[in-house]
Backbone atoms as SQL, in Angstrom:
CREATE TABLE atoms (id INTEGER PRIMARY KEY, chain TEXT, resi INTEGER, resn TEXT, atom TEXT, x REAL, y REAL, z REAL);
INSERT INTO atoms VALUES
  (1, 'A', 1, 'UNK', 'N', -8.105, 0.698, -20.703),
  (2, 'A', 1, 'UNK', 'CA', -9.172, 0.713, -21.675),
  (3, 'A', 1, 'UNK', 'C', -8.765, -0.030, -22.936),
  (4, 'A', 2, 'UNK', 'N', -7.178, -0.009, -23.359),
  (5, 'A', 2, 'UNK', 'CA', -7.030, -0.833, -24.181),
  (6, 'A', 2, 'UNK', 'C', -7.399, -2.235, -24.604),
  (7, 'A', 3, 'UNK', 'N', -7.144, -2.672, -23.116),
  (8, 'A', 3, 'UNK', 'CA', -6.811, -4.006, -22.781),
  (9, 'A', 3, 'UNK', 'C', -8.488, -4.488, -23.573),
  (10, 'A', 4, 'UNK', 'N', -9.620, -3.608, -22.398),
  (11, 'A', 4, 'UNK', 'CA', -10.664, -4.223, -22.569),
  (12, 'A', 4, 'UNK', 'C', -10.873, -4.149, -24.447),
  (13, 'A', 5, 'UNK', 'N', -10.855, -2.928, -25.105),
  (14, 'A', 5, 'UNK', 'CA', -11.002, -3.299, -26.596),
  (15, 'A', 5, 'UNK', 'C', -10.529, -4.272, -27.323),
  (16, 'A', 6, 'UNK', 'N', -9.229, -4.750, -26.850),
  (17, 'A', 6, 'UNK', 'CA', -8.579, -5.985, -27.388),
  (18, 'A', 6, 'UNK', 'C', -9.591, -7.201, -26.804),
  (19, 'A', 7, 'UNK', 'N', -9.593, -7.546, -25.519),
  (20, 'A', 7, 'UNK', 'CA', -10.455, -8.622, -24.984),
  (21, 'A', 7, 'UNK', 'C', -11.397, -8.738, -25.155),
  (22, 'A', 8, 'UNK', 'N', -12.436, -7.855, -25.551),
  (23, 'A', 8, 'UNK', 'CA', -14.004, -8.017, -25.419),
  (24, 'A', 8, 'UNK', 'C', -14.095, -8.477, -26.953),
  (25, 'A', 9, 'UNK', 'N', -14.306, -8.070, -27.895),
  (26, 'A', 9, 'UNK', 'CA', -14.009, -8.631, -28.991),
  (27, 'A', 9, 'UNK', 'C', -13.812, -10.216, -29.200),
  (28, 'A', 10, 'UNK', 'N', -12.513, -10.882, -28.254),
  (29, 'A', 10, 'UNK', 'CA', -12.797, -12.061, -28.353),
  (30, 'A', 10, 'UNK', 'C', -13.526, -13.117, -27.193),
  (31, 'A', 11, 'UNK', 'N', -14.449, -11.782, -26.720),
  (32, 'A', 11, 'UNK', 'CA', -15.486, -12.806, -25.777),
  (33, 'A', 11, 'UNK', 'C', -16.589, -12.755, -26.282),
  (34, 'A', 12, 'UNK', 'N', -16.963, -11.638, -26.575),
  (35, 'A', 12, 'UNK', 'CA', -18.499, -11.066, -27.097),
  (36, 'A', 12, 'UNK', 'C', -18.793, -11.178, -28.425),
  (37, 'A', 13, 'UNK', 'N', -17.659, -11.685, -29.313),
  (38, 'A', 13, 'UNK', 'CA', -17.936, -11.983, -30.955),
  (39, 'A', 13, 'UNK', 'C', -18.302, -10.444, -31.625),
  (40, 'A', 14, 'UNK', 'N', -18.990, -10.245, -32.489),
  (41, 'A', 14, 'UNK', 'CA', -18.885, -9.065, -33.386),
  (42, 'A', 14, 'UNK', 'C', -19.799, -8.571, -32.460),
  (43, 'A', 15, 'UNK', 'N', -20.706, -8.710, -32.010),
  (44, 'A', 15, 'UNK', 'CA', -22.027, -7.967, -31.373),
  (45, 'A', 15, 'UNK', 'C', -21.106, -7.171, -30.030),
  (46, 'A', 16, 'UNK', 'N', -19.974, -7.051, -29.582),
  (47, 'A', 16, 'UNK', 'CA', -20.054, -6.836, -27.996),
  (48, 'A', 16, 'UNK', 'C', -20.259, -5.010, -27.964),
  (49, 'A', 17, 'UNK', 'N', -20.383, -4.291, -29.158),
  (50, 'A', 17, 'UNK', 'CA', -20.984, -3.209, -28.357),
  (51, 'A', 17, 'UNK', 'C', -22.360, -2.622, -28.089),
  (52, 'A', 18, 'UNK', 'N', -23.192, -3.338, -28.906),
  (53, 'A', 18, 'UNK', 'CA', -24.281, -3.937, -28.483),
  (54, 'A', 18, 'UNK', 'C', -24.467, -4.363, -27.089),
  (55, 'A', 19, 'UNK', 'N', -23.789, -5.418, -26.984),
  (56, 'A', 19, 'UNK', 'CA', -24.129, -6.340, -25.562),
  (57, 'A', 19, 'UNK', 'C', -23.408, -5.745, -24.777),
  (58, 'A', 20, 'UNK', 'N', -22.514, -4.885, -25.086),
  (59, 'A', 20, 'UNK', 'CA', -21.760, -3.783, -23.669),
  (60, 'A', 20, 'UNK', 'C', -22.284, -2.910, -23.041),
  (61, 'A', 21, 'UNK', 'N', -23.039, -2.159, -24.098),
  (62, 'A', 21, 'UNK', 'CA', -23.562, -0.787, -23.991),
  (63, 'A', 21, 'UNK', 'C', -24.741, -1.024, -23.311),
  (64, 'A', 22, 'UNK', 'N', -25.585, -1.925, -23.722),
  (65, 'A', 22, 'UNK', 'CA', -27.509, -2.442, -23.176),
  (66, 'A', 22, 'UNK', 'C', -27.217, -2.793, -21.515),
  (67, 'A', 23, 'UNK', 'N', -26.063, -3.434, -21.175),
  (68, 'A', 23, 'UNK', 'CA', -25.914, -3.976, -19.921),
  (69, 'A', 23, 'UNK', 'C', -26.249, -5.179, -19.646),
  (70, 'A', 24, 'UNK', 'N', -26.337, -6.329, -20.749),
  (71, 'A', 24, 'UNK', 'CA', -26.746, -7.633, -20.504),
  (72, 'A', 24, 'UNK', 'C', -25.339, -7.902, -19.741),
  (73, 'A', 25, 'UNK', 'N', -26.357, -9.696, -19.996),
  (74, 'A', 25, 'UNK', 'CA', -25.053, -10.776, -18.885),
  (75, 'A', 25, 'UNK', 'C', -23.563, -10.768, -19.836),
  (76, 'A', 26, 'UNK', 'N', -22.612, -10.743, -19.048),
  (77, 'A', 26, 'UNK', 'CA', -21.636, -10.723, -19.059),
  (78, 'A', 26, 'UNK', 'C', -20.801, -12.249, -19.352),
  (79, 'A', 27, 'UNK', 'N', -20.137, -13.059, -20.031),
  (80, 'A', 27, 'UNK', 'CA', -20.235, -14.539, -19.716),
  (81, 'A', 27, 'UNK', 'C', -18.563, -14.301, -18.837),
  (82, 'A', 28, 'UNK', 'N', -18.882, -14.570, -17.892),
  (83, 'A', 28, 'UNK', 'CA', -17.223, -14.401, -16.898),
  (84, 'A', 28, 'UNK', 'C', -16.048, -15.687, -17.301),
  (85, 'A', 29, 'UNK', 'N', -16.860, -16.687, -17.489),
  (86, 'A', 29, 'UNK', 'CA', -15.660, -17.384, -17.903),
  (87, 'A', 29, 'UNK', 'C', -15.270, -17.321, -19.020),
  (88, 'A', 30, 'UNK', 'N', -15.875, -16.944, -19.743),
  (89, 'A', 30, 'UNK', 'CA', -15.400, -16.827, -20.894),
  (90, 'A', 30, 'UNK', 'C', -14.140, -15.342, -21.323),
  (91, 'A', 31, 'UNK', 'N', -14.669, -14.383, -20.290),
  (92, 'A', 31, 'UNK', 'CA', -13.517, -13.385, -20.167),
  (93, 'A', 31, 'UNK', 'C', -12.523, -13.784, -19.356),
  (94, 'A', 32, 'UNK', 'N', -12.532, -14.780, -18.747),
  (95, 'A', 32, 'UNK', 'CA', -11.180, -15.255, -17.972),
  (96, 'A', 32, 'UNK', 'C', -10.390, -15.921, -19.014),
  (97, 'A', 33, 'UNK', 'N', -11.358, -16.875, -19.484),
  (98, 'A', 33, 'UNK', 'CA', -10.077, -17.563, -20.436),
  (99, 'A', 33, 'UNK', 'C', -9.970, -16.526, -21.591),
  (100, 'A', 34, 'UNK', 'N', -9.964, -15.730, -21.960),
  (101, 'A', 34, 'UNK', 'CA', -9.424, -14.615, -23.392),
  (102, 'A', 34, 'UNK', 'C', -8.362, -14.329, -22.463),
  (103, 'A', 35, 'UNK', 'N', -8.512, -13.621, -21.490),
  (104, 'A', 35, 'UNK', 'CA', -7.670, -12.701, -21.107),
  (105, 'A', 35, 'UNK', 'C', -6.547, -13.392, -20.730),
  (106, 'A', 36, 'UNK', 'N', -6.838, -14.946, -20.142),
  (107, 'A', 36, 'UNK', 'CA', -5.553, -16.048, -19.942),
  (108, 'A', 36, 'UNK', 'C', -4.823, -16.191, -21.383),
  (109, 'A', 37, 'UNK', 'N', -5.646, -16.222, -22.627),
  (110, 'A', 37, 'UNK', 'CA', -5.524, -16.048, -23.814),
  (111, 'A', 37, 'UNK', 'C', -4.280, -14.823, -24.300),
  (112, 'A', 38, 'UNK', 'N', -4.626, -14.076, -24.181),
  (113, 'A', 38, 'UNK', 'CA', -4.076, -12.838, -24.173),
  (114, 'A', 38, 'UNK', 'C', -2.830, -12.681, -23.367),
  (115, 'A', 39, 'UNK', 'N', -2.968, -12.645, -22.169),
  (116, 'A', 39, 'UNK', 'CA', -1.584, -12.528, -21.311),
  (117, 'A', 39, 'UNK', 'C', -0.675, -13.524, -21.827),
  (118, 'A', 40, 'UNK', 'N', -0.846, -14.961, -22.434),
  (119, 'A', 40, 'UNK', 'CA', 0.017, -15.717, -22.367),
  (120, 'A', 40, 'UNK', 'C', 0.648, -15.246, -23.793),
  (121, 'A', 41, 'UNK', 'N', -0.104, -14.835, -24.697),
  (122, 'A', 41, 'UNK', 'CA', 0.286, -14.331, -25.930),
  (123, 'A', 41, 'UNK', 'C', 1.087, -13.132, -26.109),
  (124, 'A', 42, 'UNK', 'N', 0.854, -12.083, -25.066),
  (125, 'A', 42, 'UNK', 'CA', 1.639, -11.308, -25.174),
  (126, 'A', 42, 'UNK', 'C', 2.375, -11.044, -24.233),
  (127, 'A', 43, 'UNK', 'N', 2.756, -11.338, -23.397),
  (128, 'A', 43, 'UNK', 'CA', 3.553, -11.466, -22.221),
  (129, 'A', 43, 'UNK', 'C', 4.589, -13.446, -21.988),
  (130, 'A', 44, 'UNK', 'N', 3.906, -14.186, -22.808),
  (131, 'A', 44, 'UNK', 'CA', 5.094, -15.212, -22.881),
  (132, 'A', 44, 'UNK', 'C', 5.136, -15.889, -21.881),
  (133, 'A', 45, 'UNK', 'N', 4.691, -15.988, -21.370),
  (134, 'A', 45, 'UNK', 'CA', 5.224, -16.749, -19.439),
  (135, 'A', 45, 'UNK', 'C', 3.306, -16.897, -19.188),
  (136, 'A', 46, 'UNK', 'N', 2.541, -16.141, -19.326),
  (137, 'A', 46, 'UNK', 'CA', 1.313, -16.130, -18.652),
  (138, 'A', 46, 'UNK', 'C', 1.302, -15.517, -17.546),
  (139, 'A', 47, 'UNK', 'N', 0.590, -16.454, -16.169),
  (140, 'A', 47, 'UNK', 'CA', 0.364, -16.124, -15.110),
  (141, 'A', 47, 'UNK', 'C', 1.776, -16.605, -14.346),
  (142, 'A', 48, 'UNK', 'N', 2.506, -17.732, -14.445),
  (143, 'A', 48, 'UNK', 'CA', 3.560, -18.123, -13.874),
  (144, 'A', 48, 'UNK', 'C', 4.513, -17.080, -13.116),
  (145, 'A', 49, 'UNK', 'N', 5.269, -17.695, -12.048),
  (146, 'A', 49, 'UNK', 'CA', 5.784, -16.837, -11.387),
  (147, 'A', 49, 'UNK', 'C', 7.535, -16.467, -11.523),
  (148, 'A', 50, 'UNK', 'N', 7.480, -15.753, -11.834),
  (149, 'A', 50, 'UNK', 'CA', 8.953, -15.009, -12.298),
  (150, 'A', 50, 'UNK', 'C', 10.704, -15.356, -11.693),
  (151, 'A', 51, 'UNK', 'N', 10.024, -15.396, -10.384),
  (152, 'A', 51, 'UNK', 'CA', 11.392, -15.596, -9.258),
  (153, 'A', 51, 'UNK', 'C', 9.834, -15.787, -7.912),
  (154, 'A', 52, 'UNK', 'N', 11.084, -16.613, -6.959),
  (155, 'A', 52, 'UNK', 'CA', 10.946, -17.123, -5.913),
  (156, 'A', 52, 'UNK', 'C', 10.499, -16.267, -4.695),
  (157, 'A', 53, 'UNK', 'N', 9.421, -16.364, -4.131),
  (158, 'A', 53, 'UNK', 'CA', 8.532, -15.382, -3.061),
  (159, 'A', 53, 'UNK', 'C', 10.030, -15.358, -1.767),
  (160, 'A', 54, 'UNK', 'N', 10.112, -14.164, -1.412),
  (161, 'A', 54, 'UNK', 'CA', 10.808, -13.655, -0.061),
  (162, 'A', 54, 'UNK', 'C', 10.946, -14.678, 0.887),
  (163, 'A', 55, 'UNK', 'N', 9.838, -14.892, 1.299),
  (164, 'A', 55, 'UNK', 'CA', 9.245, -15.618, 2.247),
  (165, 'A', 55, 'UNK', 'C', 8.348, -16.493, 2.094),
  (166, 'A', 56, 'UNK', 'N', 8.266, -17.757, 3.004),
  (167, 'A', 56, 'UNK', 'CA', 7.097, -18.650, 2.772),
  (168, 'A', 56, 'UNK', 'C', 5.524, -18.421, 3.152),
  (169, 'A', 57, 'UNK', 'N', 5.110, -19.054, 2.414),
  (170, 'A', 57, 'UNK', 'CA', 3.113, -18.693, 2.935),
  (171, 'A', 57, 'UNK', 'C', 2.938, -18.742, 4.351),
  (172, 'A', 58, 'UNK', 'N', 3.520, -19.694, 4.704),
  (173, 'A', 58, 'UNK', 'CA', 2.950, -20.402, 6.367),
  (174, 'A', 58, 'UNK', 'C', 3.432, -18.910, 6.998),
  (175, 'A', 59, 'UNK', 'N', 4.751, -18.603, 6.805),
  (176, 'A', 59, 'UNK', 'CA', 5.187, -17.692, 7.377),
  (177, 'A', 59, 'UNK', 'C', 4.639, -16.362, 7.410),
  (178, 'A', 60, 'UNK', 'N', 4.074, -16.130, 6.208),
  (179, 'A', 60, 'UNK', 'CA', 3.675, -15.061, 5.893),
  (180, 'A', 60, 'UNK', 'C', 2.209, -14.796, 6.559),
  (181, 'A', 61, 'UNK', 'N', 1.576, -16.069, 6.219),
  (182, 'A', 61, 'UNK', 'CA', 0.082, -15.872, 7.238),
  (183, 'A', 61, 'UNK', 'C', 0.443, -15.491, 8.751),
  (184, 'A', 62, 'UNK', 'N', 1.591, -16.265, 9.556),
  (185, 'A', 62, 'UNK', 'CA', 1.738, -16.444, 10.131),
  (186, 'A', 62, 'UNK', 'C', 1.743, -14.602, 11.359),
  (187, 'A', 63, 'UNK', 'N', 2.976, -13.613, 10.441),
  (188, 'A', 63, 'UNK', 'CA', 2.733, -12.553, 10.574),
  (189, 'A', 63, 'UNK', 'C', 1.034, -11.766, 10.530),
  (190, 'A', 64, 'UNK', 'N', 0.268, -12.410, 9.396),
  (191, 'A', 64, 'UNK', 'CA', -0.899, -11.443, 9.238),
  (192, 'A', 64, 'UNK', 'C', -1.535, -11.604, 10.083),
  (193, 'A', 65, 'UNK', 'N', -1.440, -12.913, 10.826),
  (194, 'A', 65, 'UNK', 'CA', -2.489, -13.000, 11.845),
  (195, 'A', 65, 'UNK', 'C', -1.944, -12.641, 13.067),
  (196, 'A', 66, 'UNK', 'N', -0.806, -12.164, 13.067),
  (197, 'A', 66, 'UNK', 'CA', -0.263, -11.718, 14.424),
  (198, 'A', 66, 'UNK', 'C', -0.507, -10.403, 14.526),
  (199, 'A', 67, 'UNK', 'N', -0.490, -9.676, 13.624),
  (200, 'A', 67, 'UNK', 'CA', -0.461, -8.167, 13.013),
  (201, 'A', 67, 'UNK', 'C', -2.175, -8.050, 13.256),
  (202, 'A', 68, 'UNK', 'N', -2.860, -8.521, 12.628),
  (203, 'A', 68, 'UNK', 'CA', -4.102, -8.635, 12.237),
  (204, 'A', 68, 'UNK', 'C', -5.043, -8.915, 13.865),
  (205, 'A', 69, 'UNK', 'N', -4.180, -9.753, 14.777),
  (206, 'A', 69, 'UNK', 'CA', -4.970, -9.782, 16.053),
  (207, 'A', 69, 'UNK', 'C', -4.957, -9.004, 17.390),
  (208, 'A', 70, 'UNK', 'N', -4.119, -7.987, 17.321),
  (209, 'A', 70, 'UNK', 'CA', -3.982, -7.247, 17.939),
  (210, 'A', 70, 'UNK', 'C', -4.663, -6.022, 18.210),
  (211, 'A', 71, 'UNK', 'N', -4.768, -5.479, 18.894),
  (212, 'A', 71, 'UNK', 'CA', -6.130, -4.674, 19.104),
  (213, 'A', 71, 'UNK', 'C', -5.399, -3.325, 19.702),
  (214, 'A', 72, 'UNK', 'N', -4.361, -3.113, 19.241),
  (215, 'A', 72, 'UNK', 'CA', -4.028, -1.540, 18.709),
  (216, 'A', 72, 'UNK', 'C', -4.344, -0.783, 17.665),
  (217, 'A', 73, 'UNK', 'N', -3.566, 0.540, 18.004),
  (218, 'A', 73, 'UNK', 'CA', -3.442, 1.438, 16.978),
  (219, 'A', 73, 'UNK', 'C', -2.469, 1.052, 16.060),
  (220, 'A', 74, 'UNK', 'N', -2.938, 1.175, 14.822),
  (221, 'A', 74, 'UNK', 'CA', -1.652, 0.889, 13.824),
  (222, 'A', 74, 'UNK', 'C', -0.278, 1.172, 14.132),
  (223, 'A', 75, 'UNK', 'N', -0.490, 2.530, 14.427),
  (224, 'A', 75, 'UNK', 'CA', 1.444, 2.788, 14.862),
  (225, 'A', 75, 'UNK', 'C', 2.002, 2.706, 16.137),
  (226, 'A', 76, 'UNK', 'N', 0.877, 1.208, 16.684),
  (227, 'A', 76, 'UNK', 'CA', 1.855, 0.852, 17.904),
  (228, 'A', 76, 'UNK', 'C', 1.982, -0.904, 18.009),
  (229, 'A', 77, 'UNK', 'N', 1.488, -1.377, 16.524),
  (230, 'A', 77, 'UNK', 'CA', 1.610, -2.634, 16.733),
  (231, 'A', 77, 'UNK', 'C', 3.078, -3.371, 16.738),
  (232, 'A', 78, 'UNK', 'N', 4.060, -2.716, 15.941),
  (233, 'A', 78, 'UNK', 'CA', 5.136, -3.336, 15.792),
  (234, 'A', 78, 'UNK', 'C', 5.961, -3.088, 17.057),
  (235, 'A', 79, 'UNK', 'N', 7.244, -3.812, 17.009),
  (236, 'A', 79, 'UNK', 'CA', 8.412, -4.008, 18.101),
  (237, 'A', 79, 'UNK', 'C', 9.220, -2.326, 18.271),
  (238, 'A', 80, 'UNK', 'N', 9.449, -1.776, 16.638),
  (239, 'A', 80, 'UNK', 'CA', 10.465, -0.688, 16.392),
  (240, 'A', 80, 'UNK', 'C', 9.387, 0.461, 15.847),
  (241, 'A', 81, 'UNK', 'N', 8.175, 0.436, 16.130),
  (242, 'A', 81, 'UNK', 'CA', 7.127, 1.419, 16.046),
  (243, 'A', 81, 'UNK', 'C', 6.776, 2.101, 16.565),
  (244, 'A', 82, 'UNK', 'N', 7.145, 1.494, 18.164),
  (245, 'A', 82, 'UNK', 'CA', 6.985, 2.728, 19.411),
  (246, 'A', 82, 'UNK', 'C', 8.237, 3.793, 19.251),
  (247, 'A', 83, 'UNK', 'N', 8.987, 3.169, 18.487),
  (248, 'A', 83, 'UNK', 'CA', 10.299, 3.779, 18.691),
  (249, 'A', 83, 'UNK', 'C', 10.053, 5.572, 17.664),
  (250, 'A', 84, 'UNK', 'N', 9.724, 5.119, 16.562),
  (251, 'A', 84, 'UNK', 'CA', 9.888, 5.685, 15.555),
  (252, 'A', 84, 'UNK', 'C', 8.193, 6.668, 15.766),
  (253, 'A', 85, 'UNK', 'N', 7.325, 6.257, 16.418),
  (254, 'A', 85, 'UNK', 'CA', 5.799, 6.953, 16.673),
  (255, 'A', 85, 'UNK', 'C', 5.755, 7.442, 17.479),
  (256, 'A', 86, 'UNK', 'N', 6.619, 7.702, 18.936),
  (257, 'A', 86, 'UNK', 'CA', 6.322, 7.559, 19.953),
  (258, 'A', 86, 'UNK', 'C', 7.947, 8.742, 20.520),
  (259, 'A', 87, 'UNK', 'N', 8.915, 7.598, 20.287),
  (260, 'A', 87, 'UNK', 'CA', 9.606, 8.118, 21.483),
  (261, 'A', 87, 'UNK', 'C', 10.163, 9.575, 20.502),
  (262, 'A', 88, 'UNK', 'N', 10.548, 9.521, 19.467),
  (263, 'A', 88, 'UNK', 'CA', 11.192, 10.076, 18.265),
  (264, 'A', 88, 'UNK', 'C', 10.642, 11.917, 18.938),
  (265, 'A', 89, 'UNK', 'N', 9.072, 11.731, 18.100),
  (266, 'A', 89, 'UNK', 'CA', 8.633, 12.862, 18.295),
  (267, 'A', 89, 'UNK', 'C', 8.198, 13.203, 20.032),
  (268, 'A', 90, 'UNK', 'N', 8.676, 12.579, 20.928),
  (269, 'A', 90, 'UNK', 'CA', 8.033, 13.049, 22.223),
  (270, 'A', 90, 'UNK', 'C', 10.016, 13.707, 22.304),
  (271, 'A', 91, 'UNK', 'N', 10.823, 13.089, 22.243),
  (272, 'A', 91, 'UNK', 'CA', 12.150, 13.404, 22.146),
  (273, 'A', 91, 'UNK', 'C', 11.878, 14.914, 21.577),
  (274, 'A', 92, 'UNK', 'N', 11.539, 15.322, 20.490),
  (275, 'A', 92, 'UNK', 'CA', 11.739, 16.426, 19.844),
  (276, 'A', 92, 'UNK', 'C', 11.099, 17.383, 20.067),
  (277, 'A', 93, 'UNK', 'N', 10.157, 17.139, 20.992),
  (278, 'A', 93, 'UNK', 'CA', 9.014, 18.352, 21.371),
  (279, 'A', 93, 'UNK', 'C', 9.565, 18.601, 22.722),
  (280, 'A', 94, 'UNK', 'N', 9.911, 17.342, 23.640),
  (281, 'A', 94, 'UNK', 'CA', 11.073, 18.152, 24.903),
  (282, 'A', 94, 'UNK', 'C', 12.096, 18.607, 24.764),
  (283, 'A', 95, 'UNK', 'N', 12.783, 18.664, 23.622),
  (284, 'A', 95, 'UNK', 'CA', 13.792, 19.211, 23.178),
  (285, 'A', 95, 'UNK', 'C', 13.782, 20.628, 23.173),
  (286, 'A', 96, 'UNK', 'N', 12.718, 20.822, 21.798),
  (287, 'A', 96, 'UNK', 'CA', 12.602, 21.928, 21.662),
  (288, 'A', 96, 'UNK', 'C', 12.152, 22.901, 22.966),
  (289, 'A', 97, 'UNK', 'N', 10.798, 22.474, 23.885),
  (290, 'A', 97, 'UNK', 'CA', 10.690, 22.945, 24.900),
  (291, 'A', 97, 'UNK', 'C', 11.294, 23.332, 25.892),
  (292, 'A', 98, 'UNK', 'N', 13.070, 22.741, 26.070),
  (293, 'A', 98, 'UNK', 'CA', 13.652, 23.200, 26.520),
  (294, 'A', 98, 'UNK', 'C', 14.318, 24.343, 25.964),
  (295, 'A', 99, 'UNK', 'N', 14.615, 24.238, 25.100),
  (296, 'A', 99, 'UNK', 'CA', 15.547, 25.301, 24.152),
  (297, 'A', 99, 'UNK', 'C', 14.538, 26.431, 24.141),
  (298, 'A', 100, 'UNK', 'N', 13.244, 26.377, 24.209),
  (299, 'A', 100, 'UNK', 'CA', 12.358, 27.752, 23.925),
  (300, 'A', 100, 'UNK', 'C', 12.407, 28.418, 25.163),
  (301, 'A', 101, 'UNK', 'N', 12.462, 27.339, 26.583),
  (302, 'A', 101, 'UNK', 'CA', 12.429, 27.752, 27.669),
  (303, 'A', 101, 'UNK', 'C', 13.818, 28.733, 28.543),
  (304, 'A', 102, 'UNK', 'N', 14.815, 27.985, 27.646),
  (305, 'A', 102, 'UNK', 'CA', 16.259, 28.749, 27.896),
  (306, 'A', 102, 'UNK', 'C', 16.425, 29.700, 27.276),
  (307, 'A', 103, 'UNK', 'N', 15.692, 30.187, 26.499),
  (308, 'A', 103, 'UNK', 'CA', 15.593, 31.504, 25.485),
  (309, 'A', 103, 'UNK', 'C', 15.025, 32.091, 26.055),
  (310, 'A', 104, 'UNK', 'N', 13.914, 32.034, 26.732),
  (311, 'A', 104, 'UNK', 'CA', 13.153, 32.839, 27.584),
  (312, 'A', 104, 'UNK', 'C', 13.473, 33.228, 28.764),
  (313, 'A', 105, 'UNK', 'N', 14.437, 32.598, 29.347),
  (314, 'A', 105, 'UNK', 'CA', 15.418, 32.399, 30.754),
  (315, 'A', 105, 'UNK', 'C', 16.471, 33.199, 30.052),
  (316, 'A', 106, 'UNK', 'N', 16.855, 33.257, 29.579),
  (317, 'A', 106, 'UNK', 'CA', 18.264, 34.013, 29.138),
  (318, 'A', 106, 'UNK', 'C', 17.394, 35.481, 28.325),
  (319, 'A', 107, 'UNK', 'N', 16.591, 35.885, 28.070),
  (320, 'A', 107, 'UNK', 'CA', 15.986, 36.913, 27.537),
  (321, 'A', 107, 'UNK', 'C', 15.745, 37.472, 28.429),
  (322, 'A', 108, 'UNK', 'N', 14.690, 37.005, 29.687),
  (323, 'A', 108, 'UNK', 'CA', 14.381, 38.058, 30.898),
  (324, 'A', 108, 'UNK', 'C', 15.778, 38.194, 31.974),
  (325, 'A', 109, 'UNK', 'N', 16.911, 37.432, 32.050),
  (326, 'A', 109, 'UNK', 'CA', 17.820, 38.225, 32.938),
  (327, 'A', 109, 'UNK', 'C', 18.758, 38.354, 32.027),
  (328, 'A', 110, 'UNK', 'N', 18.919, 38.917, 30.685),
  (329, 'A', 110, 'UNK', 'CA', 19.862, 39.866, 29.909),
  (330, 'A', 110, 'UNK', 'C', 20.821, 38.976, 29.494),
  (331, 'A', 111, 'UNK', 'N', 21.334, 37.210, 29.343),
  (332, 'A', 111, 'UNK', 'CA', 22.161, 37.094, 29.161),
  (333, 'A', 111, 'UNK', 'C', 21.852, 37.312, 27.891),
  (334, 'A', 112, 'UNK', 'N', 23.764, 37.485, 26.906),
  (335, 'A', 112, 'UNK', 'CA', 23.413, 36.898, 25.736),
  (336, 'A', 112, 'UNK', 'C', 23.990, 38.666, 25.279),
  (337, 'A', 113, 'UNK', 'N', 23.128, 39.466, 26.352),
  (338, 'A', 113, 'UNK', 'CA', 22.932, 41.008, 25.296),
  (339, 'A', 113, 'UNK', 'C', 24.572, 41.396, 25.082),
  (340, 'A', 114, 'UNK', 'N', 24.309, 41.865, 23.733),
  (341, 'A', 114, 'UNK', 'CA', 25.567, 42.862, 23.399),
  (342, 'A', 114, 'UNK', 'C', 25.494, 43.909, 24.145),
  (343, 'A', 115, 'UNK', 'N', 26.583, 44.923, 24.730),
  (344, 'A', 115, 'UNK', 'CA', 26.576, 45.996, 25.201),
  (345, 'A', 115, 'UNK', 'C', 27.074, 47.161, 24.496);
């Protein structure tokens, strides 16, 4: 909310709570360039980019559209997803099912009991 009190002011001239509040036109370019205005003024750099992207674009599309064309469930599109969605918790529910089942096996023929 700050931001906008600082910016509108130098789009809308003295009138903008007037012209805020009624709901007229808005002039958009003219709030792009303040706010280009603004960021570069108080932030120093502008829009420019800081350090060097991970990875390249080509590459990066390259994934979205691989990701993006597949016609799964989210947590089975990747390589190490079945692993972690799939085998992890099916592992831990036969696990346990055994262990509940040997408790129950060792409960009805007495092992285990103190005497």
């Amino acid at each position: 909310m700050s931001l906008l009190r600082k910016v509108l002011p130098l789009v809308l001239g003295s009138q903008w709570p007037a012209r805020f509040n009624c709901g007229s036109w808005l002039p958009l370019n003219r709030l792009k360039k303040a706010m280009r205005t603004y960021f570069v003024v108080a932030g120093g750099t502008g829009f420019s980019m800081t350090e060097p992207p991970f990875v390249s674009r080509e590459r990066l599309l390259k994934h979205q559209q691989y990701f993006q064309s597949i016609h799964k469930h989210t947590y089975l599109k990747g390589r190490f997803d079945k692993i972690t969605s799939v085998a992890i918790p099916l592992a831990l529910a036969v696990s346990s099912l055994a262990l509940i089942g040997r408790g129950i096996y060792n409960m009805s023929h007495g092992i285990g009991k103190k005497a």
